[in-house]
C-alpha positions as CSV (number, residue, x, y, z in Angstrom):
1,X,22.8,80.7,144.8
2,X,23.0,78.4,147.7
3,X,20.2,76.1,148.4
4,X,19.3,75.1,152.2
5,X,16.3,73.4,151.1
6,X,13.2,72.7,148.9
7,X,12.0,76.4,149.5
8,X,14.6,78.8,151.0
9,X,17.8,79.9,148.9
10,X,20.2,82.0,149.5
11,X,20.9,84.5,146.7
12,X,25.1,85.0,146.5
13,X,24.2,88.5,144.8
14,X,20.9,90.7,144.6
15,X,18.9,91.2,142.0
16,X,19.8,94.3,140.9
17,X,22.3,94.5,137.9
18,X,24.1,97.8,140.1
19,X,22.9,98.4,143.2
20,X,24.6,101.8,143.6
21,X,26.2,104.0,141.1
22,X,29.7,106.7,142.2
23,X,30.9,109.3,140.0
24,X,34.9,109.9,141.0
25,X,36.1,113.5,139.6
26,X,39.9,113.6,139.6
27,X,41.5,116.9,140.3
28,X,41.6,119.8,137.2
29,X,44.4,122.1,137.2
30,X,44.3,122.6,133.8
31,X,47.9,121.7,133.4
32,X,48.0,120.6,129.1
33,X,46.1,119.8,126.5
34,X,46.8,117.1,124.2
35,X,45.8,113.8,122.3
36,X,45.1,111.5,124.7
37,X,45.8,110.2,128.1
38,X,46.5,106.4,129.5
39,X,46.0,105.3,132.7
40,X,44.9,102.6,135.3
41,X,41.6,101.8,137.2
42,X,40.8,99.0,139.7
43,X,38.5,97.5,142.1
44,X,40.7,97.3,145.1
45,X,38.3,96.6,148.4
46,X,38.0,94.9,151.7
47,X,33.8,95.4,151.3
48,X,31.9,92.6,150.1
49,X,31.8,93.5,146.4
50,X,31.0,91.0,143.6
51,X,32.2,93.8,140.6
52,X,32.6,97.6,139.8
53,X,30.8,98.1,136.8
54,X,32.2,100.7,134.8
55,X,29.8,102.6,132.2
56,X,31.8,105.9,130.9
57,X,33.7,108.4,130.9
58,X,33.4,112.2,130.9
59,X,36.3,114.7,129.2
60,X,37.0,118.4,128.4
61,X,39.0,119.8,125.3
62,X,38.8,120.8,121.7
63,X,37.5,117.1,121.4
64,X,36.6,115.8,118.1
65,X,36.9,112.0,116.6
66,X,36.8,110.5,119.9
67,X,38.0,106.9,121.0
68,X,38.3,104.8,124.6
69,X,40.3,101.6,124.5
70,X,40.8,98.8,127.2
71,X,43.0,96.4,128.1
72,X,43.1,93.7,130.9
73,X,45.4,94.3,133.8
74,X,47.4,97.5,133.2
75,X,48.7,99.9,129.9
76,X,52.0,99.6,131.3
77,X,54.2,98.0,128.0
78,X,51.3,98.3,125.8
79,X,51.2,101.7,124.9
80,X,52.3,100.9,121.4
81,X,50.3,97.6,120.5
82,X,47.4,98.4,119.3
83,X,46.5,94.7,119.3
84,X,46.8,94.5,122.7
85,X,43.8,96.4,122.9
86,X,39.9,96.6,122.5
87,X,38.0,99.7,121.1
88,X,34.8,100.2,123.1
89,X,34.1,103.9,122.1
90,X,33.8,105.8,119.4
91,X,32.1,109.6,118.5
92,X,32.9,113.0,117.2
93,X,32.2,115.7,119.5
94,X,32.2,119.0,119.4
95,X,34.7,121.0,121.4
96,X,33.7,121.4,125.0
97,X,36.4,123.6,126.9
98,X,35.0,124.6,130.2
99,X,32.2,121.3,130.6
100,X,32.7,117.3,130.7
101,X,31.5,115.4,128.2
102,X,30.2,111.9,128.7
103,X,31.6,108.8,126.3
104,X,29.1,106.4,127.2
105,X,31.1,102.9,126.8
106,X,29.8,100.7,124.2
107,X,29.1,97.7,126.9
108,X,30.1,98.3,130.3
109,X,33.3,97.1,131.6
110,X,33.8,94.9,134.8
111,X,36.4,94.8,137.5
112,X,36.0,91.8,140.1
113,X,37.9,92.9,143.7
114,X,41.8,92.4,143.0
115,X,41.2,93.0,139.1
116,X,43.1,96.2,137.1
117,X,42.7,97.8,133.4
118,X,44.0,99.7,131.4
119,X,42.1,102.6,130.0
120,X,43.1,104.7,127.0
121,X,41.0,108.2,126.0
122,X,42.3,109.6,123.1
123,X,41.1,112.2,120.3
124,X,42.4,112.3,116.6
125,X,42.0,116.0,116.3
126,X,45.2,117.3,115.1
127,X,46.9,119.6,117.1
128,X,47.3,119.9,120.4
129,X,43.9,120.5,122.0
130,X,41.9,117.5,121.8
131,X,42.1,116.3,125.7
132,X,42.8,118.3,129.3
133,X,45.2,116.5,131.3
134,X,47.4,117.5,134.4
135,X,50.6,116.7,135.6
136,X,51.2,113.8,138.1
137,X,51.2,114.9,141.4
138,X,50.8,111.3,143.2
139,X,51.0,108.3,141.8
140,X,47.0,107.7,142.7
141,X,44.8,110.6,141.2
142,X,41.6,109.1,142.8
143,X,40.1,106.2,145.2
144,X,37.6,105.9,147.5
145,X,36.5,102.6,149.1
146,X,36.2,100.3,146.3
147,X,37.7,102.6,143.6
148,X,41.1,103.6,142.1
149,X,42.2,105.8,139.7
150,X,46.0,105.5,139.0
151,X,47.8,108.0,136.9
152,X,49.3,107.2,133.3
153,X,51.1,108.8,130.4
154,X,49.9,111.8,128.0
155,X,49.7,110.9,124.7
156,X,51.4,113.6,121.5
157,X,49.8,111.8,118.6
158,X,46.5,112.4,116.5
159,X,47.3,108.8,115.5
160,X,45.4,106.1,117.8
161,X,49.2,104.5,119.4
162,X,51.1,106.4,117.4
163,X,55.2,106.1,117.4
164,X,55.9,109.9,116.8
165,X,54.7,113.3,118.1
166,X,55.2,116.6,117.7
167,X,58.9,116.8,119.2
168,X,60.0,113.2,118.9
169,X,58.9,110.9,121.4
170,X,54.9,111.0,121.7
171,X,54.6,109.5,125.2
172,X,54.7,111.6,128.4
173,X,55.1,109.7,131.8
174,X,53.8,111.0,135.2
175,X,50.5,112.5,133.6
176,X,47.2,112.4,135.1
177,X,43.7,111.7,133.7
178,X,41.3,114.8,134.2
179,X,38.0,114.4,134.1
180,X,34.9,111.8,135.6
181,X,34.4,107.8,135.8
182,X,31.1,107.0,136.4
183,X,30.9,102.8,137.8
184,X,28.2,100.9,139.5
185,X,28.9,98.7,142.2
186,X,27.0,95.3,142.5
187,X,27.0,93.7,146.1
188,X,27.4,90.3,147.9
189,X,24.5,89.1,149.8
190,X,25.2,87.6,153.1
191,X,25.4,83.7,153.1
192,X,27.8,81.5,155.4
193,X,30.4,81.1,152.6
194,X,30.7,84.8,152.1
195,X,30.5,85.9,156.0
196,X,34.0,86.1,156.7
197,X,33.8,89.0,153.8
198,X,31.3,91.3,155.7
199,X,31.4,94.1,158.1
200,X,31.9,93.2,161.4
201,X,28.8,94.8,162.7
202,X,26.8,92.4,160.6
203,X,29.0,89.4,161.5
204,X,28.4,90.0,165.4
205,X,24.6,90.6,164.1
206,X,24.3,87.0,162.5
207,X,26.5,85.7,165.6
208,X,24.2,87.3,168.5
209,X,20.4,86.4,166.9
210,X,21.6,82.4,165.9
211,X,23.3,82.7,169.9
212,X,19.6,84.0,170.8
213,X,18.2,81.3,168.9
214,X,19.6,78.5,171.3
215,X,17.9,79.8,174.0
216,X,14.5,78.4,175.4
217,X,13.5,82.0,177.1
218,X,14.2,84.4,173.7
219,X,11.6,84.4,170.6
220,X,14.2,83.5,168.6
221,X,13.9,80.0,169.3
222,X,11.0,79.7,167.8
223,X,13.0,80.3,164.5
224,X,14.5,77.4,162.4
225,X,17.8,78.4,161.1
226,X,16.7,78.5,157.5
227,X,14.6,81.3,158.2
228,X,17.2,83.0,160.2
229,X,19.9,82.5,157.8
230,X,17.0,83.4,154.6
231,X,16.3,86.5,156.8
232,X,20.4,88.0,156.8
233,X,20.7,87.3,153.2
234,X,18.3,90.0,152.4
235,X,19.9,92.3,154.6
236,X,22.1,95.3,153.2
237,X,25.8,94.4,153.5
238,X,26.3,97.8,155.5
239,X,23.1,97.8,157.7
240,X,25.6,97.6,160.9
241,X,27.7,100.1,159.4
242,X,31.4,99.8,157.0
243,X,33.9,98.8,159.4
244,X,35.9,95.5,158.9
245,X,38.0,95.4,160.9
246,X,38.1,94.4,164.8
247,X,35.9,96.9,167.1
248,X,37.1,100.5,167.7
249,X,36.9,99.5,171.6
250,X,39.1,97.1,171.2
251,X,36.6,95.0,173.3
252,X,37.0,91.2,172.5
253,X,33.4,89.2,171.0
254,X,31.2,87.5,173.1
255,X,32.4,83.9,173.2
256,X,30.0,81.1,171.6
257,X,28.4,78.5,173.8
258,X,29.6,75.4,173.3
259,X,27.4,73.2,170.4
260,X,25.0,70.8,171.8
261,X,25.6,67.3,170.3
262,X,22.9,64.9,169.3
263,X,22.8,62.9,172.6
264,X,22.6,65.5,174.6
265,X,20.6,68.5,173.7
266,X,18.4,69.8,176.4
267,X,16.4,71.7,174.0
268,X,12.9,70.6,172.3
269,X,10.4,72.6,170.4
270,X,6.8,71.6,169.0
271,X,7.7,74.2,166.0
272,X,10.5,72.2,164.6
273,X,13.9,73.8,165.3
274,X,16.8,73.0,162.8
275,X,19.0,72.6,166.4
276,X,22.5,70.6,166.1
277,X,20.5,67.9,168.6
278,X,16.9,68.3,167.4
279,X,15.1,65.5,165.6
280,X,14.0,67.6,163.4
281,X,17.3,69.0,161.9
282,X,18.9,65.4,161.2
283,X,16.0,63.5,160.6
284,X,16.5,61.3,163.3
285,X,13.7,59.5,165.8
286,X,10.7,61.4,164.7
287,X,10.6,60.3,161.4
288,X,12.3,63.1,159.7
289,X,10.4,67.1,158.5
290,X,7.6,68.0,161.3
291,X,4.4,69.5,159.7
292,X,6.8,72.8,160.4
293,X,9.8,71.8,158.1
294,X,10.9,72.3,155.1
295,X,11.7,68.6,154.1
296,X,15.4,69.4,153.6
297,X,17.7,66.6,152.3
298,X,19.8,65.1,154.9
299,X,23.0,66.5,153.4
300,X,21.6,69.8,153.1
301,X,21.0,69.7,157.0
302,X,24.2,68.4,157.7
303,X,25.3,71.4,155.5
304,X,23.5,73.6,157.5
305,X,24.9,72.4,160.7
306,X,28.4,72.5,159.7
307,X,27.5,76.0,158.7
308,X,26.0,77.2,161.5
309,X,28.7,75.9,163.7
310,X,31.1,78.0,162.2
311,X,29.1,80.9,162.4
312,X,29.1,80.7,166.5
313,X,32.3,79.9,167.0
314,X,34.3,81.9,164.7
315,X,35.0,84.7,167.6
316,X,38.4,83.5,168.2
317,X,39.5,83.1,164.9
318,X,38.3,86.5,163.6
319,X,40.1,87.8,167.4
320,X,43.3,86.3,166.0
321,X,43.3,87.5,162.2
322,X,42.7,90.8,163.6
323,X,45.5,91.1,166.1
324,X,47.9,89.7,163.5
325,X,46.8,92.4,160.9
326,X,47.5,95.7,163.2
């Protein structure tokens, strides 16, 4: 939470534990059934996401004692160390052939954007029935914007990381995990520290009303940046749509107007404007907050300013970063 005064904060996420929970179903072609499956998941995203929140899993098969294990990062040369490992599910079911059933995770596991782990579904059911998994057909078996499922390895033993199988070797590469992952996504609210992270609908949003707001003739001036800036951060991260990236037109951002400095400002207000030259906003002749302030510190104002002068002219920078990503 960032504080711009005695009153106004900015939250950094909202309230809500998940804002917005996604089911992914990865394909079914009924390919084997076996003891268990190991794969991947991650929160790979360019959206302004604090953490996936990932709350179970849903399977098919003969079923039976079933487990779910996790690791951090990936399964890949773990597959064998149990210790490696943490259990985070554990039931019997009864067999379920043709409908998913849910293994609701003991505590819910978290992914942060950039973060991977390994997940491991197994049943100790002997024979070969316990689990439905298909054969790896891409090396991804599901994603969508904030979401991946990779593919992993089939596992031949009844034995939780067993070493030996029905024919030898229990571990089959290039298998995929059948079946559903339901996560929770919990959002980023807008501040200044985070903007750079948003679409770029809501950054040109932020950038035309505080533009609007140094302007004698628009409504907006009547605004102190506090409120402005209190006002954004309540706003839902995709309320100027999903894209990130620079405009499908191609058409550059408005430039900013150059920043008025202290000596010079031409603008004045009886309502106490947090402006760059305004009394008010640095606590200068005046004698510091009007009746219509919010008695901020004068390093909070100063933080303010540097913030807010960032937010107008970042048009060139964001210009830049996009030409040098296509």
């Amino acid at each position: 939470m960032t504080t711009l005064d005695g009153v106004l904060q900015l939250d950094a996420v909202a309230d809500e534990l998940v804002h917005e929970n996604f089911t992914c179903d990865t394909r079914d072609h009924e390919d084997h059934t076996f003891c268990g499956i190991m794969f991947d998941l991650a929160c790979e995203t360019e959206r302004p996401v604090e953490y996936i929140e990932i709350s179970s899993v849903h399977v098919r098969g003969a079923l039976g004692p079933m487990t779910v294990w996790t690791t951090p990062g990936s399964f890949s040369g773990k597959h064998e160390t149990e210790e490696a490992w943490t259990k985070v599910y554990s039931e019997t079911h009864a067999r379920s052939h043709n409908e998913l059933v849910e293994l609701r995770l003991q505590s819910p596991l978290r992914l942060k954007p950039g973060e991977r782990l390994g997940l491991y579904v197994h049943s100790a059911l002997p024979g070969d029935e316990g689990i439905v998994y298909d054969n790896c057909r891409r090396s991804i078996s599901y994603h969508d914007p904030q979401f991946v499922v990779y593919s992993g390895m089939a596992h031949l033993s009844y034995r939780p990381f067993g070493t030996s199988g029905f024919w030898g070797r229990p571990w089959r590469p290039n298998r995929e995990f059948v079946g559903r992952v339901s996560y929770g996504v919990r959002w980023k609210m807008w501040s200044p520290s985070v903007h750079a992270q948003f679409p770029l609908g809501f950054r040109e949003a932020v950038r035309t009303v505080l533009m609007g707001s140094r302007r004698t003739e628009s409504l907006l001036y009547l605004l102190q940046d506090e409120i402005i800036l209190f006002t954004f951060n309540k706003i839902w991260w995709n309320e100027w749509g999903t894209q990130m990236g620079a405009s499908s037109t191609g058409a550059a951002a408005p430039s900013a107007p150059p920043a008025a400095s202290a000596s010079s400002s031409p603008y004045s207000s009886p309502y106490g404007h947090s402006f760059f030259g305004h009394p008010f906003f640095f606590g200068g002749a005046g004698g510091g907050s009007s009746s219509g302030g919010c008695g901020s510190s004068s390093a909070a104002r100063g933080s303010l300013a540097s913030s807010v002068r960032r937010l107008l002219g970042d048009s060139e920078e964001e210009e830049e970063e996009d030409e040098m990503s296509e």
